[in-house]
LODOPA-752660 format. One record per residue (C-alpha): residue number from 1; x, z, y. Coordinates in pm, whole numbers, m for minus. Example, Ala and Ser with C-alpha at 12.3 -4.5 7.8 and 13.67 -1.06 7.14 Angstrom:
! residues 2
1;1230;780;m450 $
2;1367;714;m106 $
END
This chain:
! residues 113
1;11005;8931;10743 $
2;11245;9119;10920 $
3;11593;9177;10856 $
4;11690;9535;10751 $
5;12024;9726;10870 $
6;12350;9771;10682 $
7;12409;9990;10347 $
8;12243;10335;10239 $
9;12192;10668;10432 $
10;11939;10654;10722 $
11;11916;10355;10964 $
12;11912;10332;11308 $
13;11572;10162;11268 $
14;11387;10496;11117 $
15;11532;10760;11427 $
16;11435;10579;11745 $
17;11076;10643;11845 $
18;10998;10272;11955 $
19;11109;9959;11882 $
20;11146;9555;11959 $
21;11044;9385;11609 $
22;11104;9039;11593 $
23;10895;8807;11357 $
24;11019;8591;11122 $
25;10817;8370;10911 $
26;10471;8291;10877 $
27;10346;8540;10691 $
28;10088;8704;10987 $
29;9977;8372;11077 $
30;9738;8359;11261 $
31;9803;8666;11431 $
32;10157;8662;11425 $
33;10368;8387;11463 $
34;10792;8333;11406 $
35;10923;8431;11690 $
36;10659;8684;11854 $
37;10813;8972;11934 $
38;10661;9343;11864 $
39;10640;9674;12024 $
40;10628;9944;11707 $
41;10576;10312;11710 $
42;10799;10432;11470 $
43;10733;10789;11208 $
44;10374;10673;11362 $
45;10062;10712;11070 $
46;9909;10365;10977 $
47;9556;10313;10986 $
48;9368;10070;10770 $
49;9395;9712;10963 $
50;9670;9818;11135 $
51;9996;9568;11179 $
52;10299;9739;11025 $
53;10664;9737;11002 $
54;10739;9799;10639 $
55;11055;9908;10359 $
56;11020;9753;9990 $
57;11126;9996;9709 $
58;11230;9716;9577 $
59;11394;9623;9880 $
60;11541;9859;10097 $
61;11780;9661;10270 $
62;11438;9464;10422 $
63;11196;9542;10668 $
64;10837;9319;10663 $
65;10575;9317;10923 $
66;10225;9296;10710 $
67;9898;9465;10782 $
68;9775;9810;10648 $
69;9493;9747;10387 $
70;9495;10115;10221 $
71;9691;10427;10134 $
72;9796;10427;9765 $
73;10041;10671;9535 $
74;10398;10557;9672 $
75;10295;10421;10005 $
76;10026;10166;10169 $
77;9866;9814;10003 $
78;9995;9571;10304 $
79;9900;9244;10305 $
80;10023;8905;10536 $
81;9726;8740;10707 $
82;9875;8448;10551 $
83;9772;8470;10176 $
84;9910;8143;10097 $
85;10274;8225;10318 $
86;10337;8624;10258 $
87;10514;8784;9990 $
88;10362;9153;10023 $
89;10184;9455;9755 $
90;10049;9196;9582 $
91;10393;9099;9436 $
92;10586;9418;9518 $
93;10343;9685;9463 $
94;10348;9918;9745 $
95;10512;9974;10062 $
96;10663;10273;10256 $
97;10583;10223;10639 $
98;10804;10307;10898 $
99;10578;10216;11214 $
100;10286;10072;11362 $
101;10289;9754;11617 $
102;10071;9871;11919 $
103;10155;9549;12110 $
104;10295;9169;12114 $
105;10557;9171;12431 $
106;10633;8778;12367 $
107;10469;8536;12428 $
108;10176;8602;12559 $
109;10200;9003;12569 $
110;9891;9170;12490 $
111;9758;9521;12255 $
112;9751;9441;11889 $
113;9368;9582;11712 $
END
């Protein structure tokens, strides 16, 4: 999970074209872990399998990182790798995504598949 920025109108978060993600929680384990921190394409079209910084409908306020499973009416099925630690579609239906992680910058920096 990843906290969201302050009230309505458009965030700063949806107009810059990249962005440092920080993860929080264990939701992506074991891809992910708390603390890793993310390089994400922002306005950038997910592809199946793809990690993904996400907005709830039901929770605007909060961005998620999950991974893309599959387009659906209202936004993408995402999914933690962490079925037993991730509160994603399977709970809150779908998701509207906002960018795709190309790359882990800490630790251990390397391209995300």
């Amino acid at each position: 999970m990843i906290s969201g920025t302050g009230g309505g109108g458009v965030s700063r978060v949806d107009r810059l074209p990249w962005r440092r993600v920080l993860v929080r929680g264990a939701s992506m384990v074991p891809a992910l872990r708390d603390g890793d921190v993310l390089l994400v394409r922002m306005g950038r079209e997910p592809a199946p399998g793809d990690v993904v910084l996400v907005r709830w409908p039901a929770r605007p306020q909060q961005l998620s990182v999950k991974r893309a499973v599959r387009p659906e009416s209202g936004g993408w099925h995402v999914e933690g790798d962490n079925a037993f630690g991730s509160t994603d579609s399977r709970e809150l239906g779908p998701a509207r995504v906002v960018g795709v992680a190309g790359w882990r910058l800490w630790p251990r920096p390397r391209r995300l598949p």
